[in-house]
N, C-alpha and C positions, 0 to 999 in steps of 0.2 A: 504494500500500500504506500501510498504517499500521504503524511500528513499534514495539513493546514491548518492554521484558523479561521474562522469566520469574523470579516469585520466589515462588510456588506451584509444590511438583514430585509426582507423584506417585507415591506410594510404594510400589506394585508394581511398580513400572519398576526400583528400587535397592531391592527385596528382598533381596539380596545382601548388603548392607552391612548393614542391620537386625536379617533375620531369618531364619529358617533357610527360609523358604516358597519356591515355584518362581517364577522370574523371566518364565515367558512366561504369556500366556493359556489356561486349560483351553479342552477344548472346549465347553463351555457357552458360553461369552462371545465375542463377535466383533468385532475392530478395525478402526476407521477411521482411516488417517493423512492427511494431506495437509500444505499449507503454506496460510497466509491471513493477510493485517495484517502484515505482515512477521515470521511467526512460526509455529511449525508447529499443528497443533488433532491432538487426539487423541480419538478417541471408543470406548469399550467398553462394548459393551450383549450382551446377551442375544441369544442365537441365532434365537430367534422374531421378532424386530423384523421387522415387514416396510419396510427403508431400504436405502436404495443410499449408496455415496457419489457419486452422480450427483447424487439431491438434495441431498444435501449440501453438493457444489461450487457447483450453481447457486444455492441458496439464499446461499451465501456472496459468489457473485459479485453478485447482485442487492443484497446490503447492500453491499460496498463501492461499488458505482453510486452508492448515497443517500450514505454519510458518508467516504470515504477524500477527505484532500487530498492525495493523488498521483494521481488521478487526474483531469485538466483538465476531465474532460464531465459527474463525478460532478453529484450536487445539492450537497452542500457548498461544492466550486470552484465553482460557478453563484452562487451566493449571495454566496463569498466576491470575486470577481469584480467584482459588480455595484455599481452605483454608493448604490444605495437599496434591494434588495433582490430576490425574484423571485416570481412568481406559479404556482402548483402548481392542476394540477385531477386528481383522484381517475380521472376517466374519459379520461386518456389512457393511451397505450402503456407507462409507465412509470410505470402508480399506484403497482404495488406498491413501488418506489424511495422515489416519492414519502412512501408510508405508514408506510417505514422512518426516512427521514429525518425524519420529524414526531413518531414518538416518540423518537428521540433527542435532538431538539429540548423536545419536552413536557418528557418528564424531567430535560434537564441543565437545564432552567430551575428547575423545582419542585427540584430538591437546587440549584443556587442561592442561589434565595428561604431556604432551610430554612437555609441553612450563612450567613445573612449575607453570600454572595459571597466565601467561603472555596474553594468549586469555582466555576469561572466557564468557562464552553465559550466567553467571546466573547477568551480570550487566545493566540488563536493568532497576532498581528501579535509577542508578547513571545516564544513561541514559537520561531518565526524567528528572529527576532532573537538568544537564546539558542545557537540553532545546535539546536534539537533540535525540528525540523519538515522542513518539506520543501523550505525553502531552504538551498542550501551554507553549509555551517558559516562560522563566521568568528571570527579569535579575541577573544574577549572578556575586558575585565576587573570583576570584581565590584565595579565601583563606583558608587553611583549617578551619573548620567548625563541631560544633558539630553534626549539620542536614546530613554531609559525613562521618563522623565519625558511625552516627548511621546509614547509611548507607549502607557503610559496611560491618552490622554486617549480610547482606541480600546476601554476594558473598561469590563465594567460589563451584565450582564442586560439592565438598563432599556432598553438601546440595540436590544434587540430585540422586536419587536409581534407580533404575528399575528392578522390576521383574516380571517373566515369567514364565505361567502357560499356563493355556485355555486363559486368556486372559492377556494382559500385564497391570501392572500396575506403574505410574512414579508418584513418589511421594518427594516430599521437608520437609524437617526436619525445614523450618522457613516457616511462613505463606507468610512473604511478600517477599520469591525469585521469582522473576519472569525470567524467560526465554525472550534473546535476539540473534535471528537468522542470525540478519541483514549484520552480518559479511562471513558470511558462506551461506547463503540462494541464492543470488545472483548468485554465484560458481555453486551451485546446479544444480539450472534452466539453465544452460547454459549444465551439463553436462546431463541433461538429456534431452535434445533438440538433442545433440549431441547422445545419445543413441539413438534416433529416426530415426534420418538421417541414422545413419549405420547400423539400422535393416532394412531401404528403403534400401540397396542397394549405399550409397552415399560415394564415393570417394573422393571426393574434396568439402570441404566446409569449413568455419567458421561463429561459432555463438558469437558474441556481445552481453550482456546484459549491459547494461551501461560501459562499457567499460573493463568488464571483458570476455577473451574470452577462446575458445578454435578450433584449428584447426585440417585439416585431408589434408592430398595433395598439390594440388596446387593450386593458382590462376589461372585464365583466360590467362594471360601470361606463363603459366607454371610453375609458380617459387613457391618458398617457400611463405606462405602466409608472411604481413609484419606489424606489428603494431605500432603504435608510442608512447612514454612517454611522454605523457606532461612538457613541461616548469616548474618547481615546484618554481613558483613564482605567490605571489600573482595578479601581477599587470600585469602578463601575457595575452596574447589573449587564447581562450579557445582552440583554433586550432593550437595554438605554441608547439612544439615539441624539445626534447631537444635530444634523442636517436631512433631508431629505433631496434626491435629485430625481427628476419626473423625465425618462428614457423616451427617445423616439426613435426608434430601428437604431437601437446604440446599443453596445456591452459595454462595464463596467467593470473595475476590478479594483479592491482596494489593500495597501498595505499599512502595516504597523508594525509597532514594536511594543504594544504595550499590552500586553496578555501572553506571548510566548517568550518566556525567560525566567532565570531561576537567577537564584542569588548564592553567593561564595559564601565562606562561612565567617569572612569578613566584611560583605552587606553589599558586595560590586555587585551589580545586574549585568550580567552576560545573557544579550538578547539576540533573537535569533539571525537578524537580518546581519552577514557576512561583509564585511566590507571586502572585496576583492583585490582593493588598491595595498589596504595592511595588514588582512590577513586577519583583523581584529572584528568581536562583534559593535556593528554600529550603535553607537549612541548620539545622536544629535537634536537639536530644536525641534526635527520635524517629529512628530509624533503619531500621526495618519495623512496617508496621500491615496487618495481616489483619482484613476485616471478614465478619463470617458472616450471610447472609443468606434467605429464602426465592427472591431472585430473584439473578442477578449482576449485570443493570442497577445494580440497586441497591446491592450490593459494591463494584460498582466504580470507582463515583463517590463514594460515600460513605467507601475505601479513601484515594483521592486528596485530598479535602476534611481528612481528619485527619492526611494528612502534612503541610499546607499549614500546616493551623492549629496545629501542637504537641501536648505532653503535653497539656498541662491540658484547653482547649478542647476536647480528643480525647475526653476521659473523660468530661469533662461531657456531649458530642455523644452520646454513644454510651448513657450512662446516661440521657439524657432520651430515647429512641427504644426503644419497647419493641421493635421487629422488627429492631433492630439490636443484636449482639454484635459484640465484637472483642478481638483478642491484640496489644497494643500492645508493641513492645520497643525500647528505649531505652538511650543509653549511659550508664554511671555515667562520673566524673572520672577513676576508675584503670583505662578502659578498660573493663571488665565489662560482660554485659548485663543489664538489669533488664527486668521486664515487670510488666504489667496484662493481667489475663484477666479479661473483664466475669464478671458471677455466675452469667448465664444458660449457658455453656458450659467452667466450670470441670470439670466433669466430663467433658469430648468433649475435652479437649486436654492434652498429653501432652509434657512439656519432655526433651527429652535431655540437653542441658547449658545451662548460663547461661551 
């Protein structure tokens, strides 16, 4: 499995607390639940959809095949395993795995190259290490370290090729880089659940995987679908919400650092999000960044990339990309939150409190 958090929630789940509207599904709309990535997906679409959640599952199980590192026989553990890398051909039993794992590959290279290596998929050895992968935790302290150090010396894009013949071959230039999806994979499955839905024919839905989503039309009420930000405070209810953004054929994806992390036995917060550039876990101002997007691949990588990189880098990132929006929030010195809402969706989003 791949584990996340949830820090997108959606807000007809806790209509209750908002708004005076009904808390379950009319019958026009029809739900899909399940669990997947270590986390549950939610899907409500429109009664016409001709989908099962049979495709569903299968679809999902075929992508964790290509990108989960819990699973030993995926493509990602193949890769990550290997001494130099592995060789993939389209026309075995397992292309379609195969062709999962290569755009997740394509794209976390390209947002990459794009971000200076502010997102970087080849940091899963820090990962580990950090205690937030799929090796048993271990306690660590926030200090730089020669064991990060050497580290390190396993990140880095460049350290990954690919070339293309009869058959493809993805090879690494250091034995111990390992491929980490977990930023990006998420996104994925959400937009290809969402490819599914509108080759059925489906007009109006949105899909949830932990809290990353993406929409098409309207709800049950007609309106724009609506998600919520979570409260980016530790000491939060998990269902507290601090903003609302009202989607129009857009995905979403939000990141954080304030619910996944543990503390040393001397009070450091070692959080989960890896800075790439030192090997350390990030700690800075920003403390939730929501990116809005046409696709969630692309949220949710690019979500992860501006937690990594800070305030500033974030805005600039985000103001140089015309297909990319986002609701950046941050802490002031006396506690408070402060935010940035790009220009382009000042109007679709909707602060509750600061």
């Amino acid at each position: 499995m791949i584990v996340f958090s949830r820090y997108l929630i959606l807000i007809w789940s806790f209509c209750a607390i908002i708004c005076s509207c009904q808390s379950t599904p009319s019958a026009e709309h029809a739900v899909i639940t399940g669990m997947t990535m270590g986390t549950s997906y939610r899907i409500t679409h429109e009664m016409d959809c001709s989908i099962s959640q049979q495709n569903i599952e299968h679809l999902l199980k075929l992508i964790n095949q290509a990108v989960s590192t819990y699973i030993d026989s995926s493509i990602i553990s193949r890769f990550n395993q290997s001494d130099s890398g592995i060789v993939l051909s389209l026309d075995q039993k397992d292309s379609v795995e195969a062709r999962y794992f290569l755009d997740n590959l394509n794209r976390a290279l390209e947002v990459c190259k794009d971000t200076d290596g502010w997102f970087d998929p080849t940091v899963m050895s820090l990962v580990n290490y950090w205690g937030f992968g799929y090796s048993a935790r271990e306690k660590r302290f926030a200090v730089m370290s020669d064991t990060v150090a050497s580290l390190l010396q396993n990140v880095g894009c460049e350290k990954i090729s690919i070339q293309r013949s009869n058959q493809i071959s993805i090879s690494k230039s250091n034995e111990k880089t390992a491929l980490d999806f977990s930023a990006i994979a998420k996104g994925y499955a959400v937009d290809q659940i969402a490819m599914q839905l509108i080759n059925a024919d489906c007009n109006d839905f949105l899909v949830d995987i932990g809290g990353e989503v993406r929409s098409k039309g309207s709800n049950r009420d007609r309106e724009l679908w609506k998600i919520g930000i979570n409260k980016p405070a530790e000491d939060a209810d998990r269902n507290e919400i601090i903003a609302v953004i009202h989607l129009e054929d857009q995905a979403a994806a939000t990141s954080g650092n304030y619910r996944n992390f543990y503390q040393t036995e001397d009070g450091q917060i070692i959080s989960h999000t890896v800075n790439p550039k030192t090997g350390m876990p990030e700690r800075n101002e920003l403390v939730s960044v929501s990116i809005i997007a046409k696709d969630c691949t692309t949220a949710d990588a690019y979500a992860t990339a501006c937690m990594s990189m800070g305030l500033q880098r974030a805005k600039k990132l985000i103001e140089l990309h015309d297909e990319l929006e986002g609701v950046l929030i941050y802490s002031a010195s006396n506690g408070s939150f402060l935010s940035y809402i790009s220009a382009g969706i000042q109007d679709i989003v909707d602060f509750i409190e600061k």
